[in-house]
N, CA, C and O atoms as CSV, one atom per row, in Angstrom:
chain,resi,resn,atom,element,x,y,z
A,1,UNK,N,N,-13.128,-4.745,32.508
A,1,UNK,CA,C,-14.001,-4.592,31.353
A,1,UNK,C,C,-13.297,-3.744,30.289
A,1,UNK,O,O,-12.996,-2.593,30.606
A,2,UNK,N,N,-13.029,-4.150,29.167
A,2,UNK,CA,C,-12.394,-3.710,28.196
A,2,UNK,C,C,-13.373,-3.175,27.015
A,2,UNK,O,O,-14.011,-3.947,26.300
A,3,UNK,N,N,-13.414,-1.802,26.898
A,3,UNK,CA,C,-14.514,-1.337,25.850
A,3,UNK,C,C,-13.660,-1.332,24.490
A,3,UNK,O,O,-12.430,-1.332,24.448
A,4,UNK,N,N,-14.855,-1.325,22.965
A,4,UNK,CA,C,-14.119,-1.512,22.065
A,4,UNK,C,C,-13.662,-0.291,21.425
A,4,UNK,O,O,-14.168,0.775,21.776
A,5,UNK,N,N,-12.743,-0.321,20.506
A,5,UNK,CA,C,-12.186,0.913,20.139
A,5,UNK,C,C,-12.871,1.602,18.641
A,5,UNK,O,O,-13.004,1.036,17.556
A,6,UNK,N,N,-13.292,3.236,19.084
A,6,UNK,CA,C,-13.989,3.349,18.433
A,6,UNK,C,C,-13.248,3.780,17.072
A,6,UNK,O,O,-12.164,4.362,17.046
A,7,UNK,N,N,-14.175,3.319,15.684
A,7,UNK,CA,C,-13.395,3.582,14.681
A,7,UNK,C,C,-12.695,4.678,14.422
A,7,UNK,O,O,-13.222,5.678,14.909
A,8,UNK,N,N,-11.605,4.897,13.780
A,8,UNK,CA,C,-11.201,6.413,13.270
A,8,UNK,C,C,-10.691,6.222,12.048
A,8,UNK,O,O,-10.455,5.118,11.557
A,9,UNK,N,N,-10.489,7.399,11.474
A,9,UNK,CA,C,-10.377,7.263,9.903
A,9,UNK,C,C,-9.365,6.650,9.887
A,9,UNK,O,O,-9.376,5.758,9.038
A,10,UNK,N,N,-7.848,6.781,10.854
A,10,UNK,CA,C,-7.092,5.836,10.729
A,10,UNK,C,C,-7.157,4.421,10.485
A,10,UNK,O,O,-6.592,3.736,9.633
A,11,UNK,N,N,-8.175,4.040,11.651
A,11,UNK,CA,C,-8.230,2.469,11.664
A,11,UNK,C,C,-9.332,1.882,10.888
A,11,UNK,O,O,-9.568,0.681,11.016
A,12,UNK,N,N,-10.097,2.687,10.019
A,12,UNK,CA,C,-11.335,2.331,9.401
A,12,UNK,C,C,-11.095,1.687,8.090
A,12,UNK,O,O,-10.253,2.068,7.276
A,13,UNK,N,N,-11.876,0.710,7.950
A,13,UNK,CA,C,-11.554,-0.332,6.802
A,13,UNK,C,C,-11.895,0.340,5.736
A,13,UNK,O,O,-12.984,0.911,5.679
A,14,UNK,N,N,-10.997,0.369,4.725
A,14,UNK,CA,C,-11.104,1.034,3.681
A,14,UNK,C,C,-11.160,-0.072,2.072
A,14,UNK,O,O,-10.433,-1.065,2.092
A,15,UNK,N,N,-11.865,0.136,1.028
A,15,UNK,CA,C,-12.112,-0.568,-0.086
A,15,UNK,C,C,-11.225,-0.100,-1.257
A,15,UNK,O,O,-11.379,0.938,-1.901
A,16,UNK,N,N,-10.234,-1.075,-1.433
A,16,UNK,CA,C,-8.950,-0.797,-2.500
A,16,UNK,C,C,-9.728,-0.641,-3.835
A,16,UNK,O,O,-10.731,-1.349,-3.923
A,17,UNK,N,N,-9.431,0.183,-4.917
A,17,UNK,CA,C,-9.167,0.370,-6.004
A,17,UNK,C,C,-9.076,-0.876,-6.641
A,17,UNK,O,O,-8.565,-1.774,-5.972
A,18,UNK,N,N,-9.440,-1.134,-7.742
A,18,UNK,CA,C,-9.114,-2.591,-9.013
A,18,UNK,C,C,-7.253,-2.673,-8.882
A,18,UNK,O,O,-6.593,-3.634,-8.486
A,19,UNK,N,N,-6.775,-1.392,-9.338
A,19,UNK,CA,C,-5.042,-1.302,-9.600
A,19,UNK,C,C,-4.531,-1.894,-8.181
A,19,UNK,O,O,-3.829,-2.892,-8.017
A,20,UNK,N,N,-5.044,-1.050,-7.229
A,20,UNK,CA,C,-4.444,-1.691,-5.718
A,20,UNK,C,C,-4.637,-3.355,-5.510
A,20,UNK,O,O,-3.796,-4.251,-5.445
A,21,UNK,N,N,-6.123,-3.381,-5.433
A,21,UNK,CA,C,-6.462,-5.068,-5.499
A,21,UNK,C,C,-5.574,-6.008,-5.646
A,21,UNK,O,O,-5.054,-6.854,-4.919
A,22,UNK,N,N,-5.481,-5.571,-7.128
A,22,UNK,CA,C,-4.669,-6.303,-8.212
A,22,UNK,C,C,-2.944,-6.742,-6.949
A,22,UNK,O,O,-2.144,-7.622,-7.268
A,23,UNK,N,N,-2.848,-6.198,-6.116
A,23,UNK,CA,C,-1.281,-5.949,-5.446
A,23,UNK,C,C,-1.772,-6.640,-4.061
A,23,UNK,O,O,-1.413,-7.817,-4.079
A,24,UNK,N,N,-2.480,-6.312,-2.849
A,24,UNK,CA,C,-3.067,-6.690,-2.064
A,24,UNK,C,C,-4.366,-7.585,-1.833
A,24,UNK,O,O,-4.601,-8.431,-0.970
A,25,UNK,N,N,-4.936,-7.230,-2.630
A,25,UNK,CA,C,-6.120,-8.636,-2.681
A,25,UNK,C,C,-7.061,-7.254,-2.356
A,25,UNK,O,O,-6.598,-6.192,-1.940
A,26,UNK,N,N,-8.708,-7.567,-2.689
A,26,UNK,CA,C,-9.940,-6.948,-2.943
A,26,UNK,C,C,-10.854,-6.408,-1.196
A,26,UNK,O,O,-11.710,-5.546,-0.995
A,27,UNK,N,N,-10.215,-7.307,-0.313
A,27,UNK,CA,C,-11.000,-6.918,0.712
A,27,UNK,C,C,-10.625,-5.563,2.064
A,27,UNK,O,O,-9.838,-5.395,2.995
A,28,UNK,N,N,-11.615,-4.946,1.486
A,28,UNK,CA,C,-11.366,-3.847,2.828
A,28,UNK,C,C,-10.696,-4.023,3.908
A,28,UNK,O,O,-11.043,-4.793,4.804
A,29,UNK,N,N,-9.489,-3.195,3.919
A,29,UNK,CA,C,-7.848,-3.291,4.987
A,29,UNK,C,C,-8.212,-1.343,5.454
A,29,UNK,O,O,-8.522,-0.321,4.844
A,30,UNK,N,N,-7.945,-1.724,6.774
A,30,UNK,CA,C,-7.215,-0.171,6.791
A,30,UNK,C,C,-5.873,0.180,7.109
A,30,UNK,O,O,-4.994,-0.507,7.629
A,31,UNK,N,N,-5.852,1.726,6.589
A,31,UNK,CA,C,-4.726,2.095,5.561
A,31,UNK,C,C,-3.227,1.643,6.230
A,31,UNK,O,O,-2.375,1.750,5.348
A,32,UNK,N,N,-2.676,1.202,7.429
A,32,UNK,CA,C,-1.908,0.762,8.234
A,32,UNK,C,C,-1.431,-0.246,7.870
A,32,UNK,O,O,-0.210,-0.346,7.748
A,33,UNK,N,N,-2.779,-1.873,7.439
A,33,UNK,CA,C,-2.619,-2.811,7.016
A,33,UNK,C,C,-1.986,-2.447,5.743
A,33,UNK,O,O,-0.801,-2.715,5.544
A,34,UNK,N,N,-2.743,-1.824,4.832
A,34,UNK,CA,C,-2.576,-1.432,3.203
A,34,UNK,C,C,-0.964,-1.394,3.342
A,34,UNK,O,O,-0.277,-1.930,2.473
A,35,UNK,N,N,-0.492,-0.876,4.235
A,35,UNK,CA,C,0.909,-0.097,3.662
A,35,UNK,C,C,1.343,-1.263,4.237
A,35,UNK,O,O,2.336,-1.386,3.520
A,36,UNK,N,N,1.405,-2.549,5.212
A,36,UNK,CA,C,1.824,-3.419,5.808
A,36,UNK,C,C,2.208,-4.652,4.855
A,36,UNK,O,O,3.247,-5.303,4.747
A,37,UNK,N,N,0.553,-4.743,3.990
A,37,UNK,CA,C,0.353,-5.532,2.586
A,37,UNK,C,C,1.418,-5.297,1.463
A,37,UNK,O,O,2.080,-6.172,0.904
A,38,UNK,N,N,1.456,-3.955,1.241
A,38,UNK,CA,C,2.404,-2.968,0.352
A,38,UNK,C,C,3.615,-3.510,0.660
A,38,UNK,O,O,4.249,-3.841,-0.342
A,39,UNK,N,N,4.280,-3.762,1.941
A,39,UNK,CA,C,5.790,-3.968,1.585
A,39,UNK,C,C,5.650,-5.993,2.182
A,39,UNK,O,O,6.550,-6.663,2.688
A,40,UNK,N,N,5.011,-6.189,2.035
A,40,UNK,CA,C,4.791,-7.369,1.697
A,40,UNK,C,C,5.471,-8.141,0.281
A,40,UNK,O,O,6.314,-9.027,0.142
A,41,UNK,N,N,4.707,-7.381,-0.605
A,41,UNK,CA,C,4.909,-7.315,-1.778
A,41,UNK,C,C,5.551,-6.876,-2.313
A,41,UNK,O,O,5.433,-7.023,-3.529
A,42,UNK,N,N,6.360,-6.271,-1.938
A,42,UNK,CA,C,7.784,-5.466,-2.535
A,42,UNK,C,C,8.300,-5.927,-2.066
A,42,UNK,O,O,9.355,-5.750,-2.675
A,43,UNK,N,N,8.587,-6.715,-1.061
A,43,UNK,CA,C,10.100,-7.773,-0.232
A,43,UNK,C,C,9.641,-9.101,-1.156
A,43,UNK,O,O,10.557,-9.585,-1.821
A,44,UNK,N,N,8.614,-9.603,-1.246
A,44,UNK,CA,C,8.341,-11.009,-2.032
A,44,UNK,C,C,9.323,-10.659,-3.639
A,44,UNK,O,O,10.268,-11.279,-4.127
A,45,UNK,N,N,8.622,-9.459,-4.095
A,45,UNK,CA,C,8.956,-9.378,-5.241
A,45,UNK,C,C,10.554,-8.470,-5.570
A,45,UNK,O,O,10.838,-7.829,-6.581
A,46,UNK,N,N,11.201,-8.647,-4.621
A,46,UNK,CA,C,12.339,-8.033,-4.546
A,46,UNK,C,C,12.339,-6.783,-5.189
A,46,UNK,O,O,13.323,-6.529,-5.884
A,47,UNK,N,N,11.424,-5.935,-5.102
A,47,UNK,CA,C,11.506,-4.272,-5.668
A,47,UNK,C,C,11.940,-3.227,-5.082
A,47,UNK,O,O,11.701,-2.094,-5.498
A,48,UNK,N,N,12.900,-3.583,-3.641
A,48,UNK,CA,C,13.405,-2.357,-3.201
A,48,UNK,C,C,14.604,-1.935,-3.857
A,48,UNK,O,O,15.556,-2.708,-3.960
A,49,UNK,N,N,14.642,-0.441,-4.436
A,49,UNK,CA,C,15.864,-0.035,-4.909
A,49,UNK,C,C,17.897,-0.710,-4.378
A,49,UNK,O,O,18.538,-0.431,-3.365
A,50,UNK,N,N,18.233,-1.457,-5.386
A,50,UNK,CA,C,19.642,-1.766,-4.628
A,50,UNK,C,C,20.274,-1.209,-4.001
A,50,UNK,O,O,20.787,-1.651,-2.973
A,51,UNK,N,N,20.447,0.206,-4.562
A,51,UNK,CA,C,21.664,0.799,-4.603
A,51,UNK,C,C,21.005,1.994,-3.239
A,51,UNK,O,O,21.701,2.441,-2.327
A,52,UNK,N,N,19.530,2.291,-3.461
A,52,UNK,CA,C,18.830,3.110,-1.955
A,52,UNK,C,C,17.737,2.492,-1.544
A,52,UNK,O,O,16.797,2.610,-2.331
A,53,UNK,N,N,17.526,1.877,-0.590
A,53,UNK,CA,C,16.586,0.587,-0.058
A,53,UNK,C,C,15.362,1.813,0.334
A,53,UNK,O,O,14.982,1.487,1.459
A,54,UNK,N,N,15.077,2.274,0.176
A,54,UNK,CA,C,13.928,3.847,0.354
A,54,UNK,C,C,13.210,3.914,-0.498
A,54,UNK,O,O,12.012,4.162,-0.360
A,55,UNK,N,N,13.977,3.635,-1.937
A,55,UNK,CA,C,13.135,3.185,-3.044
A,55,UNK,C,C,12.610,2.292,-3.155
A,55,UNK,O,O,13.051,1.281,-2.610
A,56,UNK,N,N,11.304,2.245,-3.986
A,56,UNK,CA,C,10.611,1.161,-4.516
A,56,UNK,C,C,10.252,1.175,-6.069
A,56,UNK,O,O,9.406,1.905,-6.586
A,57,UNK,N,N,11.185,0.076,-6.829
A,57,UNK,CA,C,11.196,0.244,-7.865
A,57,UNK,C,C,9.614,-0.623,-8.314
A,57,UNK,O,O,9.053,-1.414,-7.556
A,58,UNK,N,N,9.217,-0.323,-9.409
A,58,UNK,CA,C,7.545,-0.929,-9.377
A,58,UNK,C,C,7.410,-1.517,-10.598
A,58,UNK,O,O,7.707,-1.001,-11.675
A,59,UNK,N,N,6.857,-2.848,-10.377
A,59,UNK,CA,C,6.814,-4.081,-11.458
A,59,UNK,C,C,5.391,-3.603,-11.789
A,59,UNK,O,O,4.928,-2.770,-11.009
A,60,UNK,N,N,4.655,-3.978,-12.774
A,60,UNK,CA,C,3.222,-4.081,-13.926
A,60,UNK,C,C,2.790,-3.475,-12.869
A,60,UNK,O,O,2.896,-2.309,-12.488
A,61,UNK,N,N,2.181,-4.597,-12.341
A,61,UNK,CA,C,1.212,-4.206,-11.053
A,61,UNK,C,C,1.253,-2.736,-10.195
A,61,UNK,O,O,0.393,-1.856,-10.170
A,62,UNK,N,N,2.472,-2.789,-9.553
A,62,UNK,CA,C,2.561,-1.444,-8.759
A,62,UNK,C,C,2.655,0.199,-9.465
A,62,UNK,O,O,2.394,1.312,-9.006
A,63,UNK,N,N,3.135,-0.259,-10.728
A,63,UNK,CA,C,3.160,1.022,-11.925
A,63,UNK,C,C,1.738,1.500,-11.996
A,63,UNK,O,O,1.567,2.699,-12.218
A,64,UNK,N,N,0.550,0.608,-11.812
A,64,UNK,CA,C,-0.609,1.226,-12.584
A,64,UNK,C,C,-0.947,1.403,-11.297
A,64,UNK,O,O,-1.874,2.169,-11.560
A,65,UNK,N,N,-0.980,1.321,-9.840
A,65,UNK,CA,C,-0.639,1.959,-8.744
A,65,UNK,C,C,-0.064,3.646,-8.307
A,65,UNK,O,O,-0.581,4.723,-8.008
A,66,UNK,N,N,1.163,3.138,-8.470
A,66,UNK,CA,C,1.971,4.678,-8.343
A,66,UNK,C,C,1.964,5.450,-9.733
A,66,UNK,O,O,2.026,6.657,-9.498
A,67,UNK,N,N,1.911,5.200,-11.030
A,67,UNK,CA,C,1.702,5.979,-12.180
A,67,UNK,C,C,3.339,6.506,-12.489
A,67,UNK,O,O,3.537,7.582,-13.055
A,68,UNK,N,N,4.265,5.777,-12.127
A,68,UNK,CA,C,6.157,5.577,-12.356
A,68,UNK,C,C,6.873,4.913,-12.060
A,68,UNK,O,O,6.841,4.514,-10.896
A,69,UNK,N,N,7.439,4.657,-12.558
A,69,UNK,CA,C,8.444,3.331,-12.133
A,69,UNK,C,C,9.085,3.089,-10.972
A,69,UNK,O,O,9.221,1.971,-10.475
A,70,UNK,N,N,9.682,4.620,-10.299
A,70,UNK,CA,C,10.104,4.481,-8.890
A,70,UNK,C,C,9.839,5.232,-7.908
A,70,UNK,O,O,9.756,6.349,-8.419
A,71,UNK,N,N,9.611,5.352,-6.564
A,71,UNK,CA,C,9.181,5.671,-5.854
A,71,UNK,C,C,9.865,5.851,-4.666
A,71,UNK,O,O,10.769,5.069,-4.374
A,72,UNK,N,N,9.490,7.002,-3.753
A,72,UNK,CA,C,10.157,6.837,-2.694
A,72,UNK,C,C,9.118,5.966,-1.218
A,72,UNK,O,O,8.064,5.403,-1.514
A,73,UNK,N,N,9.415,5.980,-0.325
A,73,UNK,CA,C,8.420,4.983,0.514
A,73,UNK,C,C,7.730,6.064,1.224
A,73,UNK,O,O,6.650,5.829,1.766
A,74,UNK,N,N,8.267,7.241,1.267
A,74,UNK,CA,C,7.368,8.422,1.479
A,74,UNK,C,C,6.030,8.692,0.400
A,74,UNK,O,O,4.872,8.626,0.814
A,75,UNK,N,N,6.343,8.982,-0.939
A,75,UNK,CA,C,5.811,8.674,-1.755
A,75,UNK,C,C,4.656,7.566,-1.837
A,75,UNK,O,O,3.484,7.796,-2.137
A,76,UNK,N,N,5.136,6.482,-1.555
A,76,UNK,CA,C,4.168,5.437,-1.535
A,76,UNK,C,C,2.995,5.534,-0.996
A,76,UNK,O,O,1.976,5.597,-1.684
A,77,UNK,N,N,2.991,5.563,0.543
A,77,UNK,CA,C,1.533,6.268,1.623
A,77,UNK,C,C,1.098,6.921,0.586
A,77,UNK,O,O,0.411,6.247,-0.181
A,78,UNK,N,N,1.286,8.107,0.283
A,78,UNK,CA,C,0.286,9.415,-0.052
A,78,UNK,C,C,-0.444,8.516,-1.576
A,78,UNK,O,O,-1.658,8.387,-1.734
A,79,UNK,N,N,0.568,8.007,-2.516
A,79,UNK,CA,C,0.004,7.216,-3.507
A,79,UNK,C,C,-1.287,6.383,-3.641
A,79,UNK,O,O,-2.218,6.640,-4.404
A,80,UNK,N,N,-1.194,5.243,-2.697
A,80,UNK,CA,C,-1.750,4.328,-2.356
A,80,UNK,C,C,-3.080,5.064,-1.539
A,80,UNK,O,O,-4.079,4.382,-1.312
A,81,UNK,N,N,-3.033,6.051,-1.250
A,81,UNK,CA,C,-3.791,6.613,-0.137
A,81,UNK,C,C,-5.090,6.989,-1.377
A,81,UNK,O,O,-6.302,6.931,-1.167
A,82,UNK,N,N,-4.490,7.328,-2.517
A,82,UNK,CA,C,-5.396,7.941,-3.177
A,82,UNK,C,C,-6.013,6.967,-3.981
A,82,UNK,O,O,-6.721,7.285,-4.937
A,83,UNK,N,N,-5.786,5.760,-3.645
A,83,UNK,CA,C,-6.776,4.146,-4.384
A,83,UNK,C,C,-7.195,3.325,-3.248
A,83,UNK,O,O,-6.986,2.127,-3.056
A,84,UNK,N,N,-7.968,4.370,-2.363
A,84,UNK,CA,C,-8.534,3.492,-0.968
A,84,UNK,C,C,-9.868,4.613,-0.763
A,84,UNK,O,O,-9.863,5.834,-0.608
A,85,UNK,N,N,-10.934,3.669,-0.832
A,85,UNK,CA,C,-12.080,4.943,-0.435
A,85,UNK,C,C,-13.454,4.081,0.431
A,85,UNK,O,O,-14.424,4.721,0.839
């Protein structure tokens, strides 16, 4: 018998921001997925820094996201963290 796992803020579905949306799509992900979605979209859209693959350089979309053009992937989590509620 396998019981289910109870939510935690980790794994709890969280509701993106319009700016985030706009990058991942509108439906409640938690934050694991979010960051999963996140480099989704930065490998599609070829935005990892050339020259330091750590970076994430940020097209329209991810700018009104992170609020600068580049980013580190440390950076990113805490960013993104703050357009999920």
């Amino acid at each position: 018998m396998t019981t289910a796992k109870k939510p935690t803020a980790f794994n709890r579905a969280l509701t993106p921001s319009a700016e985030l949306a706009a990058v991942i799509g509108a439906t409640p992900q938690p934050r694991t997925e979010v960051v999963k979605l996140m480099w989704v979209y930065i490998k599609a859209n070829n935005l990892q820094n050339p020259k330091n693959k750590r970076n994430i350089l940020a097209d329209a979309k991810l700018k009104a996201v992170f609020g600068k053009d580049e980013v580190t992937m440390f950076e990113m989590t805490g960013l993104v963290g703050k357009h999920l509620s």
